[in-house]
C-alpha positions as CSV (number, residue, x, y, z in Angstrom):
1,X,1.1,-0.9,225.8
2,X,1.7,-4.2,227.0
3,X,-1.4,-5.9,225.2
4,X,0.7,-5.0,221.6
5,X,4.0,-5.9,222.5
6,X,4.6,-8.8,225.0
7,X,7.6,-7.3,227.1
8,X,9.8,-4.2,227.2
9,X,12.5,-5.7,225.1
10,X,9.6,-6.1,222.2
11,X,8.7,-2.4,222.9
12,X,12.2,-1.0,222.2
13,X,13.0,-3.2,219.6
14,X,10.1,-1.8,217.9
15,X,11.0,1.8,218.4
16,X,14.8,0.5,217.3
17,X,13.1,-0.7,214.0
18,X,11.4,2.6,213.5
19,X,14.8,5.2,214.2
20,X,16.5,2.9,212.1
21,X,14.3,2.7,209.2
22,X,14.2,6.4,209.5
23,X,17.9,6.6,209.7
24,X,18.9,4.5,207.0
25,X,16.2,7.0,204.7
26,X,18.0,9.9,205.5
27,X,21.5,8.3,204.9
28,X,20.6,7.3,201.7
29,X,18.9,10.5,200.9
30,X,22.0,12.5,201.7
31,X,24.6,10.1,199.7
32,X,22.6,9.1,196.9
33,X,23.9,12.5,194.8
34,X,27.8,12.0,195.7
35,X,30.2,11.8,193.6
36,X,33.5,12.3,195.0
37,X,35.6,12.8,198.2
38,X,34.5,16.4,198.5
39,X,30.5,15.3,198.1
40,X,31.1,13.0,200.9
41,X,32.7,14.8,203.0
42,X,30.0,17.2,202.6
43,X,27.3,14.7,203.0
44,X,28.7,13.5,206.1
45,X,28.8,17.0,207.2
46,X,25.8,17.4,206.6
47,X,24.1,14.2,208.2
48,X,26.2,15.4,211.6
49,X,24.2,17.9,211.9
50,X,20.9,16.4,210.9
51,X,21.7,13.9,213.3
52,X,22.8,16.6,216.0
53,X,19.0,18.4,215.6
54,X,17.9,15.1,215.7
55,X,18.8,14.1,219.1
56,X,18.1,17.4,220.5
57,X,14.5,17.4,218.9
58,X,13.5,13.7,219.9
59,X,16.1,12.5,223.1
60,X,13.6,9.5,223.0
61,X,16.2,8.5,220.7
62,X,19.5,8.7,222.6
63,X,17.4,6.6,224.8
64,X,16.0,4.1,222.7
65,X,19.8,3.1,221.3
66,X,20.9,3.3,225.1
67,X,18.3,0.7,225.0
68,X,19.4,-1.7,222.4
69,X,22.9,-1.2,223.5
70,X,22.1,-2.4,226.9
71,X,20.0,-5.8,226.2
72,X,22.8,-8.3,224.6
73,X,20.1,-9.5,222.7
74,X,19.1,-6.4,221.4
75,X,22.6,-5.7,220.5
76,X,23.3,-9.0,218.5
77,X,19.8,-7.9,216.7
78,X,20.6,-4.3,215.9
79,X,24.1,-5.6,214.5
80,X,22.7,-8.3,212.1
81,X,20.2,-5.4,210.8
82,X,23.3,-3.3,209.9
83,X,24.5,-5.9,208.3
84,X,21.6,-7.1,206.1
């Protein structure tokens, strides 16, 4: 694993970029037909319990954010992503 990514921090990062990517697919999916308060509140229902299967399907997951949101680094990266 090591001879593609140069350290552990590169390795989750990577796996960061991937859920999130994923994430922000599904977000968007679920949103993109809402019109009102009702739709959203829906769609947010909705992505709960996407989300819920989610982490109980793939707990890699759960770990990979416990990841990011352990390395300082990791965290001021994952925040500037949100916010691009």
């Amino acid at each position: 694993l090591y001879q593609f990514f140069p350290d552990k921090r590169a390795i989750v990062w990577a796996l960061a970029e991937r859920y999130t990517a994923e994430s922000q697919a599904c977000i968007s999916a679920a949103l993109k037909d809402v019109r009102d308060a009702e739709g959203l509140k829906q769609a947010f229902s909705e992505l709960v319990d996407i989300y819920y299967q989610l982490f109980l399907a793939e707990p890699v997951i759960r770990d990979v954010w416990s990841g990011t949101q352990a390395d300082k680094a990791l965290r001021s990266l994952e925040l500037a992503d949100s916010r691009a």
